[in-house]
C-alpha positions as CSV (number, residue, x, y, z in Angstrom):
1,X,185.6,174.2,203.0
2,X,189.3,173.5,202.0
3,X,190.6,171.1,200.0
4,X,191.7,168.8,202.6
5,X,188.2,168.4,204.7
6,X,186.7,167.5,200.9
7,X,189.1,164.8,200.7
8,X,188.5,163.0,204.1
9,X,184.4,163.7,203.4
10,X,184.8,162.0,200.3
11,X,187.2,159.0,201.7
12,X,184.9,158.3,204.5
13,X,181.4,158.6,202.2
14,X,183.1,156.0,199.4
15,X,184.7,153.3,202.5
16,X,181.3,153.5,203.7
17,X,179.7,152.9,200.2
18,X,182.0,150.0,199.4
19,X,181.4,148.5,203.1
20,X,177.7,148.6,202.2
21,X,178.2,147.0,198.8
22,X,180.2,144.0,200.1
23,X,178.3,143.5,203.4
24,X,174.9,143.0,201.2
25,X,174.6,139.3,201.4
26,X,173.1,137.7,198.3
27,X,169.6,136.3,197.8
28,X,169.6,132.1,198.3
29,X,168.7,130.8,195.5
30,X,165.2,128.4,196.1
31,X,165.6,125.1,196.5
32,X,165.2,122.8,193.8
33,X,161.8,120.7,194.0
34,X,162.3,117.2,194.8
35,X,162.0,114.4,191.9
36,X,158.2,113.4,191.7
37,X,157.4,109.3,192.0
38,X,157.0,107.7,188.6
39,X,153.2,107.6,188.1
40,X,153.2,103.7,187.5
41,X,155.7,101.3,189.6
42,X,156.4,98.5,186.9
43,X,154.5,95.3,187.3
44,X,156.6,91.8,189.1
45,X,157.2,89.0,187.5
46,X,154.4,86.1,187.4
47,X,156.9,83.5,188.6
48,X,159.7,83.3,189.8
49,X,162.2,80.5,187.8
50,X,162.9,77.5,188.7
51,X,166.2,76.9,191.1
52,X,168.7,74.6,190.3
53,X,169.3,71.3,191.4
54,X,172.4,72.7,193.6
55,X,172.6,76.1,194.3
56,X,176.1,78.1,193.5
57,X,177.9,78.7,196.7
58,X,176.9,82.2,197.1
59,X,179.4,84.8,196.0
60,X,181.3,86.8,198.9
61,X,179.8,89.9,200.3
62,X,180.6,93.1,198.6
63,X,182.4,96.1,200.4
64,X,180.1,98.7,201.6
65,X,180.6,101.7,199.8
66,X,181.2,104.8,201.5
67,X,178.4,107.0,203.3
68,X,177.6,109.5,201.1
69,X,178.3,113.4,202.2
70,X,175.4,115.1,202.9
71,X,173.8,117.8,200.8
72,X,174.1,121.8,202.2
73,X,170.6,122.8,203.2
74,X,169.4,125.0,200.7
75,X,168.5,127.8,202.7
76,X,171.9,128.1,204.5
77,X,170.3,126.9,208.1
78,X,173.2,124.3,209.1
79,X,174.5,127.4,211.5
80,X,173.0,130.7,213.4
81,X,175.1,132.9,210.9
82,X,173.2,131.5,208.1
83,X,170.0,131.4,209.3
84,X,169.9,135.0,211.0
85,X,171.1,135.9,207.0
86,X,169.0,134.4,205.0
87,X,166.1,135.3,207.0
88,X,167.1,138.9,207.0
89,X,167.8,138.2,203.0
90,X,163.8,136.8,202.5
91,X,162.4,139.6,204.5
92,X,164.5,141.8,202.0
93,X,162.8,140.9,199.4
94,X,159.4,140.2,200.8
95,X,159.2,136.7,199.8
96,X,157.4,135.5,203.3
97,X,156.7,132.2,201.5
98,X,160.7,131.4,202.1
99,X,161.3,133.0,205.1
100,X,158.5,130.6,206.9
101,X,161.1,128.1,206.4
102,X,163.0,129.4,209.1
103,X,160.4,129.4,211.4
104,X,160.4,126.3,213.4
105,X,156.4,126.4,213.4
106,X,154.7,128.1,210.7
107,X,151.1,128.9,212.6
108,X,150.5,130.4,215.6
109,X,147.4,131.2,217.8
110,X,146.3,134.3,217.8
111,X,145.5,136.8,220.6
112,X,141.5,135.5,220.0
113,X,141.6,131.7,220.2
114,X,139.5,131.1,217.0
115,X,142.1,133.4,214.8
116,X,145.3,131.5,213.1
117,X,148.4,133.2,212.0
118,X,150.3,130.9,210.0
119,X,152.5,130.9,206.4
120,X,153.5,134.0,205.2
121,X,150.9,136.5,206.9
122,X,152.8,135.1,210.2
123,X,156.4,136.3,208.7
124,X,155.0,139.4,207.8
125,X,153.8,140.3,211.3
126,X,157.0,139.0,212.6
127,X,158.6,141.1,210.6
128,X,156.3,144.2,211.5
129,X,156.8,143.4,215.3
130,X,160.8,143.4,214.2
131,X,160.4,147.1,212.4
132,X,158.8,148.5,216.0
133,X,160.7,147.3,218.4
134,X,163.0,144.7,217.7
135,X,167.0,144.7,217.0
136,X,168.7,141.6,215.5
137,X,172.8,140.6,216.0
138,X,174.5,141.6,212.9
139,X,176.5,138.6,211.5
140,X,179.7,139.9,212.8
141,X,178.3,138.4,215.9
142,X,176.9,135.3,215.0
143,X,178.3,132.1,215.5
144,X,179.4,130.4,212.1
145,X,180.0,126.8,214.1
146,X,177.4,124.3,213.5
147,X,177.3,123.7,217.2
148,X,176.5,127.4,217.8
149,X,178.1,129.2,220.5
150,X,179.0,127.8,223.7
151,X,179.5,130.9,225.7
152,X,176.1,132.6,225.9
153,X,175.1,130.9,228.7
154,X,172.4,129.0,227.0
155,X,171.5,125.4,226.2
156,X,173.6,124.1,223.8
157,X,171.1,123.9,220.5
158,X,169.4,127.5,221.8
159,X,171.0,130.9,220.2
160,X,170.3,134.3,220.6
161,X,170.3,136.3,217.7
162,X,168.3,139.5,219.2
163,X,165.4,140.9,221.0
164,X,162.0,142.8,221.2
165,X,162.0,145.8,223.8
166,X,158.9,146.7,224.7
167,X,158.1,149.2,227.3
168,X,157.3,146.9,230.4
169,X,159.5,144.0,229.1
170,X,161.9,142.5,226.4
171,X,161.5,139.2,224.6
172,X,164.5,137.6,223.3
173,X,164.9,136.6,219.7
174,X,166.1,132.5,220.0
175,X,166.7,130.4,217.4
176,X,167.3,126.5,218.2
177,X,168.7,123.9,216.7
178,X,166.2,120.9,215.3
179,X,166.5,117.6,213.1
180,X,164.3,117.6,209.9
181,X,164.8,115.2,207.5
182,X,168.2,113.6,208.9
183,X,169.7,116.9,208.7
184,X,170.4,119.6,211.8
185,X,169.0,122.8,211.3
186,X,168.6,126.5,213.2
187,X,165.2,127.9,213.0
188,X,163.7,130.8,214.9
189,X,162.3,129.0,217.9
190,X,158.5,128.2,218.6
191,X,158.3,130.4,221.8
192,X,159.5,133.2,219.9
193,X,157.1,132.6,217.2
194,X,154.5,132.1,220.2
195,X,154.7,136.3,221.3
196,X,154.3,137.5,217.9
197,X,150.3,138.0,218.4
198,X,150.4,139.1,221.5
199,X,153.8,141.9,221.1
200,X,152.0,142.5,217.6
201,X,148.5,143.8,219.2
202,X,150.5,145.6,222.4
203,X,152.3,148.0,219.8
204,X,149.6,148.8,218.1
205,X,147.7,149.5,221.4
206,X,150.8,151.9,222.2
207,X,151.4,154.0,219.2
208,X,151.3,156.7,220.6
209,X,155.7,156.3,220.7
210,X,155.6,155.7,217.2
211,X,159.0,156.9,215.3
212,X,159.0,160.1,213.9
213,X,159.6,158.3,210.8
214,X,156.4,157.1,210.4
215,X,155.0,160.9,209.6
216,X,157.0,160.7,206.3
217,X,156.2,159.5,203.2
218,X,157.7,156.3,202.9
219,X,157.9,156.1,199.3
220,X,159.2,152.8,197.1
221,X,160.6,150.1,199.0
222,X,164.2,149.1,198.6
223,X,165.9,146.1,199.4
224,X,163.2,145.5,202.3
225,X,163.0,149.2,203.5
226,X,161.2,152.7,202.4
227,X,163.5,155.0,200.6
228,X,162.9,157.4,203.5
229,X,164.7,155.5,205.6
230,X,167.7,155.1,203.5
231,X,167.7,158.9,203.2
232,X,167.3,159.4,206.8
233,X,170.4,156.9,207.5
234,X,172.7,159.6,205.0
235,X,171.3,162.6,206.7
236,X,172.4,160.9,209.8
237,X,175.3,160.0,209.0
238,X,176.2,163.4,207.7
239,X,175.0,164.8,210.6
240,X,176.9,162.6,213.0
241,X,180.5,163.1,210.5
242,X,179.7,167.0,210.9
243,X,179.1,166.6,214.8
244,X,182.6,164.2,215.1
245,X,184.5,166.9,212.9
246,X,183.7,169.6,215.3
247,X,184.0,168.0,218.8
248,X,187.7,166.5,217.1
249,X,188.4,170.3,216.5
250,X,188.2,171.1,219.5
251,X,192.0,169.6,220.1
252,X,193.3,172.6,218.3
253,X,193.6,174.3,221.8
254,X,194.6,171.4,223.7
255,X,197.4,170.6,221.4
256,X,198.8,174.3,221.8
257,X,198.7,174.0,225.6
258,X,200.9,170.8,225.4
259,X,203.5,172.4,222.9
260,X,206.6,174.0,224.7
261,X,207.7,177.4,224.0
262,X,205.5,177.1,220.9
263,X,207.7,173.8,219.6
264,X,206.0,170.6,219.0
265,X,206.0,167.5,221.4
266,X,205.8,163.7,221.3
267,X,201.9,164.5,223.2
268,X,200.8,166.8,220.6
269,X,201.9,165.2,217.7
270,X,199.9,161.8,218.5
271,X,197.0,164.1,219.3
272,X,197.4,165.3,215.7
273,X,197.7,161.9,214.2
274,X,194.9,160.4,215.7
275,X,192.7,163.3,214.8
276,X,191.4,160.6,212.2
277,X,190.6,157.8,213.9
278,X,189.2,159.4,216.6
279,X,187.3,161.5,214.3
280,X,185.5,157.7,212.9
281,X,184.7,156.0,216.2
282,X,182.7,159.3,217.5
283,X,181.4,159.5,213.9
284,X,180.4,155.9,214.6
285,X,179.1,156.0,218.1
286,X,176.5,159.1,217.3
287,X,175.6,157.6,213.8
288,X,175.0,153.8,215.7
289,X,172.9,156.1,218.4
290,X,170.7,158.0,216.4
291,X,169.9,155.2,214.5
292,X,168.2,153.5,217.6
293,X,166.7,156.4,218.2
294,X,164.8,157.4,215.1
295,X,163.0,154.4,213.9
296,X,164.6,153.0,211.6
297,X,163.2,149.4,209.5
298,X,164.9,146.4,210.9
299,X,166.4,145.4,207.5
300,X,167.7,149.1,207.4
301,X,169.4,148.6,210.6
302,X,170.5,145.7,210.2
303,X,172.3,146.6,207.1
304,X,173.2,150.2,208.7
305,X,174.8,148.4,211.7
306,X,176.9,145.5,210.1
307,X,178.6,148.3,208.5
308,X,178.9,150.6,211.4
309,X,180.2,147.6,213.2
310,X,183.3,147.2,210.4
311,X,184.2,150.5,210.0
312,X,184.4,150.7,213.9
313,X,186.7,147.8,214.0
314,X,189.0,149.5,211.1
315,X,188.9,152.6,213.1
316,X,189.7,150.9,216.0
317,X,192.6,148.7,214.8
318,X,194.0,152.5,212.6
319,X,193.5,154.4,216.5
320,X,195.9,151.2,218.0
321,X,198.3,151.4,215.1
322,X,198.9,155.2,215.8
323,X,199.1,154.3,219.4
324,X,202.0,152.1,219.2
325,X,203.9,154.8,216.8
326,X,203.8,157.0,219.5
327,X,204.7,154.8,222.4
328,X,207.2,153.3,220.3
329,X,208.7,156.7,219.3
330,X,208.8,157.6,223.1
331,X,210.4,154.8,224.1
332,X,213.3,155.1,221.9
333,X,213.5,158.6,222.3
334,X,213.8,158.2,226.2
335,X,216.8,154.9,225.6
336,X,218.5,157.6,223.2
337,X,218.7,160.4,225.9
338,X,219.7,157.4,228.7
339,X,222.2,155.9,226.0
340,X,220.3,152.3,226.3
341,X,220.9,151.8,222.5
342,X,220.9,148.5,222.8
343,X,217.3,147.5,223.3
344,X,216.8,149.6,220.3
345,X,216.2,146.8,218.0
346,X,214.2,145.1,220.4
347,X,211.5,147.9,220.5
348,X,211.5,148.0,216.9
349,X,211.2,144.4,216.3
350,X,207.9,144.6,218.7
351,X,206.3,147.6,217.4
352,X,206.0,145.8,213.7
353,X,205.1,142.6,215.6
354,X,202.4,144.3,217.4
355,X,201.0,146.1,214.2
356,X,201.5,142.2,212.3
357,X,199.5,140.9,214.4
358,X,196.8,143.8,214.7
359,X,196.5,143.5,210.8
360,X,196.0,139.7,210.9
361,X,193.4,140.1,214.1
362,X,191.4,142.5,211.8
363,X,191.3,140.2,208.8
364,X,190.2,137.7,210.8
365,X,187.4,139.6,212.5
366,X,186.5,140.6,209.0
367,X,186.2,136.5,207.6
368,X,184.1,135.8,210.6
369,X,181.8,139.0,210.1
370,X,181.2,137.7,206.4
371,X,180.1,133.4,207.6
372,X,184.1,132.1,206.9
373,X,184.4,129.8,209.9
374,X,187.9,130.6,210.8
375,X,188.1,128.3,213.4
376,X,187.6,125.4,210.7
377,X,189.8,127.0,208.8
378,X,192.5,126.9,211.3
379,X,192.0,123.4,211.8
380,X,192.7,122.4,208.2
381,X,195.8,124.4,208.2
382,X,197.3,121.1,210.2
383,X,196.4,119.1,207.0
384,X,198.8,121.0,205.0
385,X,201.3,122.1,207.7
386,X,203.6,120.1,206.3
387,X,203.4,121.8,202.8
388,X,202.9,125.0,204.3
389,X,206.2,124.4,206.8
390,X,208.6,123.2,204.0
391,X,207.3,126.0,201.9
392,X,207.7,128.7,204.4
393,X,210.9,127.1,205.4
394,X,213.1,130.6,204.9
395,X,211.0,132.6,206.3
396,X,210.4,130.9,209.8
397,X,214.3,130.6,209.9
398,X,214.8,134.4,209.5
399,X,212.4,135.0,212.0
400,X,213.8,132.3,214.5
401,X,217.5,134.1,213.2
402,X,215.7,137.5,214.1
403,X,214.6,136.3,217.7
404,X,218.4,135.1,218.4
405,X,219.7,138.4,217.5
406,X,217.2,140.0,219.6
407,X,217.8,137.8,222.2
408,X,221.7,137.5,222.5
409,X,222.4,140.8,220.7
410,X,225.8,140.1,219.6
411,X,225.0,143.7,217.5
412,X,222.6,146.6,217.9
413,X,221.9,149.6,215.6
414,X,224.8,151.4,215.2
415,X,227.4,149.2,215.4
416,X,230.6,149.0,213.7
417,X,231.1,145.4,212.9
418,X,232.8,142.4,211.1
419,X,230.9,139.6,209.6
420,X,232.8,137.3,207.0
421,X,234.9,139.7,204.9
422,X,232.6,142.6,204.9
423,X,232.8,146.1,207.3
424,X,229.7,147.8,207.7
425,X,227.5,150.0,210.2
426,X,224.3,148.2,211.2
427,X,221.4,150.4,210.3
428,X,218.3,148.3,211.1
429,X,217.3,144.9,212.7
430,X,214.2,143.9,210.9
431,X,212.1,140.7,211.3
432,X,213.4,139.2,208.0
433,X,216.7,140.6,207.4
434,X,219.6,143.1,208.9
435,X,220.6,146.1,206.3
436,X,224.0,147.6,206.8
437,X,225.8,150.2,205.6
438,X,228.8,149.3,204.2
439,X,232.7,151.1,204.0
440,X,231.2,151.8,200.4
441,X,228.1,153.5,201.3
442,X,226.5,150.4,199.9
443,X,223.5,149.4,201.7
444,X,223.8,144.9,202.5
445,X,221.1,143.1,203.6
446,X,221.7,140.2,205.1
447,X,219.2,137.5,206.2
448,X,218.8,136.9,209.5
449,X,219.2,133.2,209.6
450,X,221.9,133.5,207.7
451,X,223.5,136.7,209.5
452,X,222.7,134.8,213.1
453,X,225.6,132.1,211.3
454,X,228.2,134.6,210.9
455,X,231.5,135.1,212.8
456,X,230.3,138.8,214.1
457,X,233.6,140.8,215.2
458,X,232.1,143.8,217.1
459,X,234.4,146.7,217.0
460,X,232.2,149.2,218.6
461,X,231.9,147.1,222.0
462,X,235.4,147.8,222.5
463,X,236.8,149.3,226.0
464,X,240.1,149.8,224.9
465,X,242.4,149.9,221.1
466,X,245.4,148.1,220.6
467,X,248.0,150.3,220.1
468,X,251.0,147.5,218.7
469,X,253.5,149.0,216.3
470,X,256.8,147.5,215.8
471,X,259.6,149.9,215.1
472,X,262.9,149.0,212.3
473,X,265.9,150.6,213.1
474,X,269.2,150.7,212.0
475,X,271.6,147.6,212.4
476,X,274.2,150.8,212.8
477,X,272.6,151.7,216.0
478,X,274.8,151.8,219.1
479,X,274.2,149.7,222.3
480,X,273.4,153.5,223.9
481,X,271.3,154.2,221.8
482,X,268.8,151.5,221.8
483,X,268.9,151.8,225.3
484,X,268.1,155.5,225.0
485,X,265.1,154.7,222.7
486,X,263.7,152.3,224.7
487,X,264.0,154.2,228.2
488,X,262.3,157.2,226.5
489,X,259.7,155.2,224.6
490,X,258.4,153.5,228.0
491,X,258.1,157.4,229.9
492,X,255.9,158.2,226.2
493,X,253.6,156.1,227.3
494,X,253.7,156.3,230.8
495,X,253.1,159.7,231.1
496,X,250.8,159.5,228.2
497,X,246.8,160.4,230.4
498,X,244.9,157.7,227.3
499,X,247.6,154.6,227.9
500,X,246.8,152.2,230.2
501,X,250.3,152.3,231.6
502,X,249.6,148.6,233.2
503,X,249.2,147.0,230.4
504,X,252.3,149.6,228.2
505,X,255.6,147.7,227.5
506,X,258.4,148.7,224.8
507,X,261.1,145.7,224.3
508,X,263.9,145.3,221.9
509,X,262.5,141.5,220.7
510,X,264.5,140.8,217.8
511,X,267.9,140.9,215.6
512,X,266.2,141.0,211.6
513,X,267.4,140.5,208.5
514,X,267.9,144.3,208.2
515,X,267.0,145.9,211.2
516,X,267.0,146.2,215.0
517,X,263.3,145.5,215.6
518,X,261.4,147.2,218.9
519,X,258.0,146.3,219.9
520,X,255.6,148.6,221.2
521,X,252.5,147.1,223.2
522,X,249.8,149.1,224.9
523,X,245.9,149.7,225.0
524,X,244.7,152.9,225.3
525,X,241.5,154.3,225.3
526,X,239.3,156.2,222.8
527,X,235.6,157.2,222.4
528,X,235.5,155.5,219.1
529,X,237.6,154.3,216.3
530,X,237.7,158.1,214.9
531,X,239.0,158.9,217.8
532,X,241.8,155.8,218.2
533,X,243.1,157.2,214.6
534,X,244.2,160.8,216.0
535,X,245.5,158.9,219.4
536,X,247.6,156.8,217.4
537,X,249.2,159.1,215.4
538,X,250.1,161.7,218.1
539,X,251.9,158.7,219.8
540,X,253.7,157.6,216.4
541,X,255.0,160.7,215.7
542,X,255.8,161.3,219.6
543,X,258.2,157.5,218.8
544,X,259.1,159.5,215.6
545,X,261.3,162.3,217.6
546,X,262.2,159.9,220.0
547,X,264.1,157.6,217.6
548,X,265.6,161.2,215.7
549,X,266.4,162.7,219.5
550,X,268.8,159.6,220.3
551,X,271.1,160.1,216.8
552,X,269.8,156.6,214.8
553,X,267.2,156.1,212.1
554,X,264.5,153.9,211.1
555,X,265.5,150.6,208.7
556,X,264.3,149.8,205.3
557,X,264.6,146.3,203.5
558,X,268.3,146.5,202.0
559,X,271.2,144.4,201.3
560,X,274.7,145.4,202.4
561,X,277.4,144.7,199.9
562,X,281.5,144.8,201.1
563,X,283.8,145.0,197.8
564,X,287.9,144.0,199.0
565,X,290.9,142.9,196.7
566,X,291.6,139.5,196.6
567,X,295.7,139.0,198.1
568,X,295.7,135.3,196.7
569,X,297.2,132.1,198.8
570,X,299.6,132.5,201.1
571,X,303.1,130.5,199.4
572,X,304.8,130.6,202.6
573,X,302.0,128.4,204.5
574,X,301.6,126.3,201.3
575,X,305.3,125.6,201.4
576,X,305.0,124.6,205.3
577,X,301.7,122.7,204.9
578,X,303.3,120.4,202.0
579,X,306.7,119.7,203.7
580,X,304.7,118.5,206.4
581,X,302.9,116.0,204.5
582,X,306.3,114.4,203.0
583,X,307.7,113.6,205.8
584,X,304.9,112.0,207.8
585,X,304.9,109.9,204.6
586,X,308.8,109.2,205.4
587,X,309.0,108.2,208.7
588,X,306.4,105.1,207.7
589,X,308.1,102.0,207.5
């Protein structure tokens, strides 16, 4: 046996140990006895004194106090759950004296009229009638609402919690619902109680079907059942793991007919994962089988089912979980090959949604199985919503940030984007936060409330790049020569296959401080950004030899500076400008 079948033996022998050891319930403790009377009630006064001439007015009445909240029963009987469990628990342990006090009646008539069975010789046979023939629910399904269940089709204070198959007919196990001392209470039911005697004398007319059990030594008893029994339910168990290893084996061929060319598939690889589950829930199904069949105790059973019954839910909700790997993984392998990548987030976001809530259904399933009434539970969550809501406030706005991503995608996985002052690649949409990869190689995460804030500039939703340079040439260039640039510029891009060559213009657009600026304005169109790069640089250096071609050059900031002797004023005009001044100032009177 290799290594790795050891390991899974071993991991499957100590879950179902530690299953066992937490789904023992514990014994109830016996009820206190109740106070005895004092023996002597002390004597009245002789006489009663005088009253007053004028009697006080009489004082107000006092407030009532508050009804006092009524005890727990003792023997855990306010619901079906705790009765069917602490009855299984006194049979346990052979105290017949406590389990009477779940019987509703504790005598019966017998089969003879003149013979009684009542106290603790009546739960004895009841639980001999029990080991023969009968089967009891486990508490993963009994009802832990004081009301019982309402969807069993019976009256509402009537439960079933099992039944007695006989041969020509079957007897249901029923507890109902009674008042004893102010207080409701389940007990097994008085017509159940009533076909003790007579199921109790037809088995032992017919034992002819006896278990094979039965022609074993029984040995000590433990915890309500013979040590034989216990051993038979490991050899079972063995027998049935052995049995489920070698029927799951047999997927070794199947998996080899789905492969292709000998290479592994979506198909066979889920096959392979599930090999465990699978393996558990046959395991389970033949174990939970032979057990009916071999004649096991009641109490055995009832142990050796609970636990069946919560290992099969664990291998049930593990079989699910590998399900929606693999339809998860097939769906985003089939968007990937159709290029749908924008739903990818989508399909993540409800794969770990899905296996959220598959975790929480199991640990709920799991409170109920052990008596937590998670219904009552729920309810007093809306006592402290309010505590609960401002405390959780964070995380319910990530996940409402979350759902608007998912549902206005304004990003997907793989996107080149803007958002604030960062540039990054979005790597993953998760339900509390986004992680991208950054122009650093950093990896951001970003919460989704938060992120769903953001100003989000997209760059990989682009159709088309900007291609906008603005070219400086030379304040020496020549009327002809500009208009040679620019004639050649606009056939560039006109001929050019990647310009849009409606949207392409090339315009001489301003006089600068130091050069002859030209504006270049087009969008062309590239795969991705890598790819806008290499465009724009075959058309820059394509303006590079046009500008070279027609004879001028491209400007740099400079300052030009002219340098001339200075030839002084002109004495001539000075002369001329003075003489005209004195004799305007002569010819006034």
């Amino acid at each position: 046996m290799t290594l790795n079948i050891r390991a899974r033996i071993f991991f499957s022998a100590l879950l179902l140990t530690v299953f066992a050891t937490s789904a023992w319930p514990q014994t109830l403790p016996a009820p206190a006895p109740a106070a005895e009377a004092p023996a002597e009630a002390p004597a009245a006064p002789t006489a009663a004194p005088k009253a007053p001439a004028e009697a006080p007015a009489a004082p107000t009445a006092a407030p009532k106090a508050p009804a006092a909240k009524p005890e727990p029963d003792p023997f855990g009987r306010e619901n079906p759950h705790g009765m069917v469990t602490g009855l299984m628990n006194a049979l346990a342990a052979a105290d017949y004296e406590r389990a009477v006090q779940y019987f509703e009646i504790s005598s019966v008539q017998g089969v003879r009229q003149w013979f009684i069975l009542a106290g603790p010789q009546l739960a004895k046979r009841f639980q001999k009638v029990l080991d023969r023939a009968g089967n009891v629910v486990t508490p993963a399904e009994l009802s832990s609402d004081p009301n019982g269940s309402v969807k069993d089709g019976l009256k509402q204070d009537v439960e079933r919690f099992g039944q007695i198959k006989m041969t020509d007919r079957e007897v249901p196990l029923l507890a109902k619902r009674v008042t004893r001392d102010g207080k409701a209470l389940w007990l097994v039911s008085d017509s159940t109680l009533n076909e003790i005697p007579a199921l109790s004398r037809a088995l032992k007319v017919d034992s002819t079907g006896g278990p094979w059990l039965d022609l074993l030594p029984e040995g000590p008893t433990v915890d309500g059942a013979p040590v034989s029994h216990w051993l038979a339910l490991l050899v079972l168990a063995g027998l049935s793991f052995a049995l489920a290893w070698g029927l799951i084996a047999l997927r070794a061929p199947i998996a080899r007919l789905l492969r292709r060319g000998g290479e592994e598939t979506k198909l066979s690889r889920f096959i392979e994962k599930s090999a465990g589950p699978l393996r558990l829930l046959i395991m389970l199904l033949l174990f939970g089988l032979a057990v009916q069949a071999v004649g096991i105790s009641v109490i055995a059973r009832y142990r050796a089912v609970f636990i069946v019954q919560i290992v099969g839910w664990f291998a049930f909700a593990w079989l699910l979980w590998r399900v929606a790997d693999a339809a998860g993984e097939v769906i985003l392998g089939r968007m990937s090959r159709l290029g749908q990548l924008t739903a990818y987030s989508a399909i993540s976001f409800l794969n770990r949604a899905f296996k959220a809530l598959l975790a929480i259904l199991f640990v709920v399933a799991l409170l109920r199985a052990f008596g937590v009434n998670v219904t009552a539970g729920l309810a007093a969550l809306g006592v402290g919503g309010l505590a609960i809501a401002l405390g959780a406030q964070k995380l319910f706005e990530n996940l409402i940030g979350s759902l608007t991503l998912l549902a206005d995608r304004p990003v997907r996985i793989g996107d080149f984007c803007r958002f604030g002052d960062t540039l990054g690649t979005i790597e993953e949409i998760g339900i509390r936060s986004t992680r991208i990869r950054t122009l650093d190689r950093t990896v951001l995460t970003v919460p989704n409330g938060e992120f769903a804030t953001l100003h989000i500039e997209n760059y990989s939703q682009r159709d088309r790049y900007w291609f906008h340079p603005v070219l400086n040439l030379r304040y020496e260039t020549s009327t002809d020569q500009m208009r040679y640039v620019l004639q050649e510029l606009r056939a560039m891009l006109d001929k050019h296959p990647k310009v849009d060559s409606t949207s392409a213009r090339v315009r001489l657009i301003g006089l600068a401080a130091y050069s002859l600026d030209v504006e270049i304005f087009a969008y062309v169109t590239a795969w991705d950004y890598a790819g806008f790069l290499e465009l724009q640089e075959e058309l820059l250096l394509a303006c590079m030899e046009i500008v070279e071609k027609s004879g001028t050059g491209f400007a740099f900031p400079s300052q030009t500076l002219y340098l001339g002797r200075d030839g002084g004023l002109n004495a001539a005009r000075t002369r001329e400008a003075e003489e005209a001044i004195r004799s305007r100032r002569e010819e006034k009177p």
